[in-house]
N, C-alpha and C positions, 0 to 999 in steps of 0.2 A: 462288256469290257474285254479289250483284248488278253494275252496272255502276258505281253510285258509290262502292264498297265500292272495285272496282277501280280507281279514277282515286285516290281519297283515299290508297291504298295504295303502289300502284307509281307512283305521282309518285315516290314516294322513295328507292325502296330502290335505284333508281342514284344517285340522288343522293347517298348517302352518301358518294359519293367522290367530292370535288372533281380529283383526279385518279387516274391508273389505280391508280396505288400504293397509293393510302387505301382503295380494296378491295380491296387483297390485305390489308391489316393487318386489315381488317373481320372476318376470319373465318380467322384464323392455322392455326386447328387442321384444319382443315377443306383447305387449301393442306398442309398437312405431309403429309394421307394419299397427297397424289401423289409415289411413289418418287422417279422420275425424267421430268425433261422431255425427249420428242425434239424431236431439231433440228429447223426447220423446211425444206423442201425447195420447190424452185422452184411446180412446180407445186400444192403445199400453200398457198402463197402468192397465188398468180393466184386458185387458185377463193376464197380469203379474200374478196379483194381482189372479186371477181365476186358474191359473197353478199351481202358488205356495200354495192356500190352497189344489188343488186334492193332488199335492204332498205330502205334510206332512197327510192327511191324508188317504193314502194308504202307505206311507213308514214309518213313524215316532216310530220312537221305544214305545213311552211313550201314548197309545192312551188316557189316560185319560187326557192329557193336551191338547188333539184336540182341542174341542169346545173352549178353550178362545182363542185358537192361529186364530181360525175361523174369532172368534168374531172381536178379533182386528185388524185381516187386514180389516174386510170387513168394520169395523166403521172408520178406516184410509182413505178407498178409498172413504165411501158414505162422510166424512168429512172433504173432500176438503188436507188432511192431505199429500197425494202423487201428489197433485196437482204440478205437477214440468216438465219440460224438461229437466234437465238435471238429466242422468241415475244413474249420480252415488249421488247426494243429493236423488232421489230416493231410490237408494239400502241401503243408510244410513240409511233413514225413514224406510225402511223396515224391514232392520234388528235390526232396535233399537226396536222396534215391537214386532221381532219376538224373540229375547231375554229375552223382558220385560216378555213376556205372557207366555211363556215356562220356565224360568229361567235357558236355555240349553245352554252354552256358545258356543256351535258348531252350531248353528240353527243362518243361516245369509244367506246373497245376496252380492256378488259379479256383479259389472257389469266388466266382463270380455270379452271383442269380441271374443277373439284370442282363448282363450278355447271354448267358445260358439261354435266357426265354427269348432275345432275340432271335436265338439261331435253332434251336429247336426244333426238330420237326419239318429242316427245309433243309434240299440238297443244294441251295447254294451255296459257295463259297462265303466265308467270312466278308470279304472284300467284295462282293456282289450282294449283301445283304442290307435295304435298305437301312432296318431295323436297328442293326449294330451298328453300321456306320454311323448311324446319329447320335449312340450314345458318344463317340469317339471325338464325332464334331462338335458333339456339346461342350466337352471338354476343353477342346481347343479352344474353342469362342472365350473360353471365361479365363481361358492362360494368355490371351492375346496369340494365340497359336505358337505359343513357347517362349516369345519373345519377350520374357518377361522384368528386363530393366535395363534401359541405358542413361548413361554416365557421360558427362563430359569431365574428364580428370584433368588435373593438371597440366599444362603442358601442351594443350589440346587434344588430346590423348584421347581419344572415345573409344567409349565401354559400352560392349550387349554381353547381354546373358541370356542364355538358349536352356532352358530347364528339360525342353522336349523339342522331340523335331517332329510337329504336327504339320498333314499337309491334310486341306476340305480344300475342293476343288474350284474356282472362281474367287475363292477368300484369301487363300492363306499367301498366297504371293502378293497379294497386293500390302497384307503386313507386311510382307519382307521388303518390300519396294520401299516404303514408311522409313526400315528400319540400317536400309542400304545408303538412301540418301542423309540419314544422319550420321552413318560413319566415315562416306566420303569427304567430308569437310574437317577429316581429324588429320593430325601430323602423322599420327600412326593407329593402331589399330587393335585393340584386343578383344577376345571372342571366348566369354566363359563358358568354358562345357560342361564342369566338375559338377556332379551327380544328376549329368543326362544321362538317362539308364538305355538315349536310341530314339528309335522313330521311323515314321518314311522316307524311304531313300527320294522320295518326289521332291522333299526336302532340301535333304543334302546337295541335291544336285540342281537344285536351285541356287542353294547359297557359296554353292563350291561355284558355279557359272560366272560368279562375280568379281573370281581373281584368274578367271582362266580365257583362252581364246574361245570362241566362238568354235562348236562339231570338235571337240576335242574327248578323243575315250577316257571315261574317267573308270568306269570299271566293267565286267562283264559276268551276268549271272548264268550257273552252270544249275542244272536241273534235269536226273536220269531220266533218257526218253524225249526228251526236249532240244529244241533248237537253243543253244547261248542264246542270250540276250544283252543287248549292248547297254548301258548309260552313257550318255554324250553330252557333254555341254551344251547349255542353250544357247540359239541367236539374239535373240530379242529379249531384252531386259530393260522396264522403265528407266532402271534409277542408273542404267550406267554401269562399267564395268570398274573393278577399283584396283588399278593398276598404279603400284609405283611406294605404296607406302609400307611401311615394319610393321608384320603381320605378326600377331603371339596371342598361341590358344591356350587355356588354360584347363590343362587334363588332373583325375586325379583316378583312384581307383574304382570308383563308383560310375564311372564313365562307358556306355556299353556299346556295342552295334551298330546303329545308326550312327551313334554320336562318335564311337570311334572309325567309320567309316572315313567322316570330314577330317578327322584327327589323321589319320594315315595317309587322306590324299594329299593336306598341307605340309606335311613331312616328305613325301615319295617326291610330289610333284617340286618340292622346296619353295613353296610359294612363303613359309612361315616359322615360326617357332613355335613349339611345342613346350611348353613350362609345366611344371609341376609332377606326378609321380604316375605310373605305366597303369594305364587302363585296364579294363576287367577281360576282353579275349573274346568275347562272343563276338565272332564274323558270318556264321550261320542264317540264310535264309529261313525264315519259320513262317506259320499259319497257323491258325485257333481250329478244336477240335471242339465240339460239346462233350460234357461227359456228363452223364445222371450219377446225382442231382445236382446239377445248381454249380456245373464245375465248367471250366474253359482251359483244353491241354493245348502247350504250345510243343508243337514238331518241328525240328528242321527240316526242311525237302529241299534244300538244295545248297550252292556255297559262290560266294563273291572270287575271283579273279581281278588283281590288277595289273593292268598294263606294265608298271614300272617292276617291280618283283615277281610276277608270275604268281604268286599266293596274295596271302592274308593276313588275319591278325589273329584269329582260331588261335585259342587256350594261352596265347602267350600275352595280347594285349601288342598296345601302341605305347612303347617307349619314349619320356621325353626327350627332347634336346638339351634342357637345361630343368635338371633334377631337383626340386627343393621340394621343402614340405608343400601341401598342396595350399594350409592354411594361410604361407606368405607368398602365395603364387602368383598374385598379382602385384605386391607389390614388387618380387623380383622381376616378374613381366615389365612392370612400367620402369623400374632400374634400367634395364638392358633398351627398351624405345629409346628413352632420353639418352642413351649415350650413343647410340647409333643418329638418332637425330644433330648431334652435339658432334656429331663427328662431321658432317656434312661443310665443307669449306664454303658451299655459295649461299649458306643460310640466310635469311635475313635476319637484319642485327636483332629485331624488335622479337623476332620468332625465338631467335638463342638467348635472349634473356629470360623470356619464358620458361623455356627448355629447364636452364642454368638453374631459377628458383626452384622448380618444383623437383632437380634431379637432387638439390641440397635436401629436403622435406624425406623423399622417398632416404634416401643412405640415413637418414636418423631413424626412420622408423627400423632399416634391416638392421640396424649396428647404433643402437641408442648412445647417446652421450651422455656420460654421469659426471658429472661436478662436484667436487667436496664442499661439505657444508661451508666451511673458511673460507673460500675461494668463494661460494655466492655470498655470504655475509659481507664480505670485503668487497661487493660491488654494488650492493645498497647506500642510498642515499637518495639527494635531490639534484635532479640534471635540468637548469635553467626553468626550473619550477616545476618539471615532471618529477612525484617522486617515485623511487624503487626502494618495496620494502621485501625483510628476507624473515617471513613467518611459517611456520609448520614444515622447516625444513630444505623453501624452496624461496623463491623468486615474486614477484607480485608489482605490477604495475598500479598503484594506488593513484584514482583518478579524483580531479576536485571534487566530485561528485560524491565520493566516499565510498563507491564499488571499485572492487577488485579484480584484475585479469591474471592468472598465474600465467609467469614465463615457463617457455620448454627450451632445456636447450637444444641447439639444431646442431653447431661444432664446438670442438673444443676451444676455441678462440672468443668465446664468447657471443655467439647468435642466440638470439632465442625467437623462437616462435612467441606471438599472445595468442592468447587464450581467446575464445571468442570473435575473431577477425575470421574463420575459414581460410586462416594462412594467408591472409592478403596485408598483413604487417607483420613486420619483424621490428625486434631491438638488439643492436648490436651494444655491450658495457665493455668498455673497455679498460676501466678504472678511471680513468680523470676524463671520460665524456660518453655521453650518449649517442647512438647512432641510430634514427625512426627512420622506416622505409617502407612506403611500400608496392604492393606487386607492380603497379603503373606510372612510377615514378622513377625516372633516369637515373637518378644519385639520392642519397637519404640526405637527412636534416641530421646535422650535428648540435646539439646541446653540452657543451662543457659543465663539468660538476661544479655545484655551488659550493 
């Protein structure tokens, strides 16, 4: 394996875990095959503790932040601080340490076994280790290689959601091919990142290739001793490039590395929006170390440069464009598609009426409509034998049948969503008639009140 192979690669695969936890879920099955964990014992402890500082200070990208990173493992272990058996309340202390003293979001302790015993014992690299790589790709395989849910929303709107940015070599593009050709066929376009803790940059720059030109720099990795190293857009793409449509990612704080890597270049490059609240700040190259017993240290060795800023995202994070909570981040994402679509003067009529319903749907959900009791009471009845009843406070489509749909209202004018339909009808009351409509139908059916 070349050496840019190796930077593009293991930049990320610590990164996948924004914290220790998030790589132990990485690879579940893989953790089950360890029976049982022994305690950890004094001594087992010290030589950790003596490993992990040779390590950082022989690999650490940043050597003037050695000596405090020094300092405070060694005042943690002389201060009773990692006084523990079990491995992994230790690897927390530790890496809450070694964070604290570095402020390097990628500088942490996994107690991992199963990687451990992969790597063990062998001078190759992480990223040259058959062993490990498999537990990584196992992973992947059972996440669908992170790609794990898309959406056609309203409006034609299509939805992925990236949990990780796995890349196994011959496989994992051909998911993204899968998952490039079902968002090219959307009006617009969202890309959930919110608690991707990262990944391989092979990844990234895969799926960044698909709004960008063709040999375009997307970033460059810097490494003491080393030649730069380029990332470049790729030529050749199955599924096509996807040029032309309203791009909105969807960032929150739990967002790290790799995953903030995409986030910064659709920002930098302005291929997109950025929605939701400023990412976690690791921009750090890193790599897996073994540590006895049973432990996996991530080091940074080196740091990303981009093209457009000349830096990174290092300790401050990827701001968004448009700031809400993370939890209604998609539905202000699809707000802001639909009215940029809606704004488009040579639309097709058939396409803006889509647009139009489902941008009514999203504005109820951000800014609900409440109606007083009287005012729904008062629009109950029977409209040309459909009737509407007003029980438990609200609205109710009472059918011959003798099942119930509750209305939601949608405006203040009187729309309501039913119940049960996946918003493909509405009922507008207006008091002296009814108004049924729905999503595929030009004009609704009026029933005047009996």
């Amino acid at each position: 394996m070349n050496r840019a192979r190796l930077i593009l690669s293991v930049c990320a695969l610590a990164c996948l875990a924004g914290t220790p936890a998030l790589a132990q879920r990485v690879a579940p099955a893989a953790v089950a095959r360890v029976e049982a964990v022994a305690p950890l014992v004094a001594a087992e402890r010290a030589a950790a503790v003596a490993a992990i500082i040779h390590t950082v200070e022989t690999r650490y990208v940043f050597p003037d932040r050695v000596p405090a990173i020094r300092d405070r493992l060694n005042e943690g272990l002389a201060g009773g601080r990692y006084d523990t058996a079990d491995p992994g309340v230790f690897a927390e202390r530790v890496t809450a340490d070694l964070r604290e003293s570095s402020g390097d979001g990628h500088m942490y302790l996994n107690h991992a076994p199963a990687e451990y015993a992969a790597v063990a014992g062998s001078d190759a690299e992480t990223a040259d280790n058959p062993a490990f790589q498999a537990i990584w790709a196992a992973a992947a395989v059972r996440s669908n290689h992170g790609l794990v849910e898309t959406r056609i929303l309203p409006g034609n709107v299509r939805y992925l959601r990236i949990s990780q940015f796995h890349w196994v070599a011959d496989r994992t593009g051909q998911a993204y091919d899968d998952a490039m050709r079902f968002l090219r066929e959307g009006d617009a376009l969202i890309i959930d990142l919110r608690g991707n803790g990262g990944g391989d940059h092979a990844a990234v720059r895969y799926l960044l290739s698909h709004f960008m030109e063709p040999d375009q720099l997307d970033i460059t990795f810097l490494e003491a001793g080393k030649h730069p190293v380029q990332s470049r857009t790729l030529d050749n793409l199955p599924a096509g490039r996807l040029y032309g449509k309203p791009l909105y990612v969807l960032i929150n704080r739990q967002v790290g590395s790799a995953a903030e890597a995409f986030a910064y270049d659709v920002q930098q490059f302005r291929l997109g929006t950025l929605v939701g609240a400023t990412t976690g700040g690791a921009a750090n190259n890193n790599t897996f170390f073994p540590i006895a017993p049973g432990f996996m240290l991530s080091v940074s060795y080196g740091r990303p440069v981009h093209p457009v800023t000349g830096g990174n995202w290092e300790a401050v994070g990827v701001s968004p464009d448009l700031a809400v909570d993370p939890e209604t981040a998609l539905d202000a994402a699809m707000a802001q598609a639909l009215e940029t679509l809606l704004a488009r003067s040579e639309a097709d009529p058939v396409d803006r009426a889509g647009w139009e319903w489902a941008r009514v749907a999203i504005e109820a959900r951000l800014h609900p409509v409440h109606l007083p009791p009287e005012r729904l009471n008062a629009l109950a009845g029977s409209y040309g034998g459909r009737t509407i009843v007003f029980e438990d406070g609200r609205l109710a489509w009472r059918r011959p049948n003798g099942r119930t749909s509750a209305l939601s209202p949608l405006t203040a004018d009187g729309l309501f969503a039913v119940e049960g339909t996946d918003d493909r009808l509405r009922m507008r009351l207006t008091g002296d008639a009814l108004e049924m409509q729905r999503i595929d139908e030009p004009a609704p059916s009026r029933f005047a009140r009996d």
